[in-house]
C-alpha positions in Angstrom: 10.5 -16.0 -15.4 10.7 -13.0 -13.2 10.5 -9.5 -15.1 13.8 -7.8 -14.1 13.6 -6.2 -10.7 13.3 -2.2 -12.5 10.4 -2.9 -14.5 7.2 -1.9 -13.4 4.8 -4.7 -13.2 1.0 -3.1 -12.6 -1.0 -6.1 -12.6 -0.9 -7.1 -9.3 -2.1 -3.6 -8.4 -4.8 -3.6 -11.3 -5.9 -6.6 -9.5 -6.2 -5.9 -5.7 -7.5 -2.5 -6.4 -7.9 -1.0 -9.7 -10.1 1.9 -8.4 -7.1 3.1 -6.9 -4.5 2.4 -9.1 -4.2 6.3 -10.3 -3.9 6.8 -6.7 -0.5 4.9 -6.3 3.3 5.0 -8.2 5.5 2.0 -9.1 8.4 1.8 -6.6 10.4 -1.0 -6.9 10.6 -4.8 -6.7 12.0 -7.4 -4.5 12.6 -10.8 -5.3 11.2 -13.2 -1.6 13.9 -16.0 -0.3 11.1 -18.3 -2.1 11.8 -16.8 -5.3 8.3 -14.4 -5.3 8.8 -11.1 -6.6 6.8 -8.5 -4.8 6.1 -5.6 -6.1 5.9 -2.0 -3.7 3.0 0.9 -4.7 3.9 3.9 -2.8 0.3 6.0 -2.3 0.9 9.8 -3.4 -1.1 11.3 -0.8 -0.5 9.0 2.6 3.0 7.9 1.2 2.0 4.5 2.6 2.8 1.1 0.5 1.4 -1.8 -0.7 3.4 -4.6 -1.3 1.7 -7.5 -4.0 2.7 -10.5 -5.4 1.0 -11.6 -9.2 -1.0 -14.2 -7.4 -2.4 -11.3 -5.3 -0.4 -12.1 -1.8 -0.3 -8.8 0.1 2.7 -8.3 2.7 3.8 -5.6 4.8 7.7 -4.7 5.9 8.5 -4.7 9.0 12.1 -4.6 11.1 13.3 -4.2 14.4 12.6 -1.7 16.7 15.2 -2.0 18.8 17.7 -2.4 16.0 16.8 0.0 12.9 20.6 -1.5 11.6 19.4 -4.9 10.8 17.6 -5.8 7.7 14.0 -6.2 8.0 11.7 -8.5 6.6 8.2 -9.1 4.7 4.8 -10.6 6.4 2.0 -11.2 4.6 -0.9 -9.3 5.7 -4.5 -9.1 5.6 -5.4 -7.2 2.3 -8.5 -5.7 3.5 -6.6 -4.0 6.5 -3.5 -3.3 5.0 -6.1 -1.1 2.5 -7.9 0.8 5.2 -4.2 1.9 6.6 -3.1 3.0 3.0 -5.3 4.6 1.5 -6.0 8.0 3.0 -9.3 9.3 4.9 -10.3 11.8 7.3 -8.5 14.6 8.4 -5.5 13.5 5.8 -7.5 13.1 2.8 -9.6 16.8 3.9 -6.1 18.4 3.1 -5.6 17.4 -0.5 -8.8 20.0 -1.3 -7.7 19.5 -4.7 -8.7 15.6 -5.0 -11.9 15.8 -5.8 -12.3 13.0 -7.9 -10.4 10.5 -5.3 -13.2 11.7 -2.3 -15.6 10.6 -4.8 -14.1 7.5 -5.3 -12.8 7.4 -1.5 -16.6 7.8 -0.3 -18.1 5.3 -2.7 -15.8 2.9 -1.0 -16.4 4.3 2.6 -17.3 0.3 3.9 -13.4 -0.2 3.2 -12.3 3.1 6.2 -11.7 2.4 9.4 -13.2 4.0 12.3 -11.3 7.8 13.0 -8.2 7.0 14.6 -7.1 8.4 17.3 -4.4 10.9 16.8 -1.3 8.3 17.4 -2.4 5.1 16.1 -1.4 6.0 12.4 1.4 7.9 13.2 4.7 6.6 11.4 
């Protein structure tokens, strides 16, 4: 049985990354077409999600460009990438001076950043 859509459920999130799990707030969940609930962590500092099923599934939302009216849809994703474009790093974590336990954390897990971006590619 699904827990009711306004209940947080943290243990997907404990799962995929439980460093990180200060890091992030409950937001709300969805229930799939297949009857999967996914569950959406909004990051506090790059206000980017992450989207989990229990069984540790990892999806993105995406809709149409050309039609921002339409509804858009969930893909899954690849978890280790959809993690290197939420969680924040370089010139976006330098400007939360005050996180000074998260760099810690953020460097001990510096094999999970991507290369600098380039000024556009994160943009959203």
């Amino acid at each position: 049985m699904l827990r009711p859509p306004d209940e947080p459920d943290w243990q997907p999130l404990l799962d995929f990354a439980p460093d990180h799990v200060d890091d992030f707030m409950w937001m709300f969940a969805v229930e799939l077409e297949d009857g999967r609930r996914l569950d959406a962590y909004k990051h506090r500092w790059s206000r980017r999600y992450l989207h989990l099923t229990d069984k540790g599934r990892v999806f993105v939302y995406e809709h149409s460009a050309e039609n921002l009216d339409q509804p858009g849809w969930y893909r899954e994703a690849n978890p280790i990438w959809l993690l290197q474009i939420v969680l924040p790093s370089g010139d976006l974590l330098a400007s939360h001076h005050d996180c000074v336990e998260w760099a810690k954390r953020a460097r001990q897990d510096s094999n999970l950043r991507p290369l600098a971006p380039e000024a556009s590619a994160l943009s959203s």
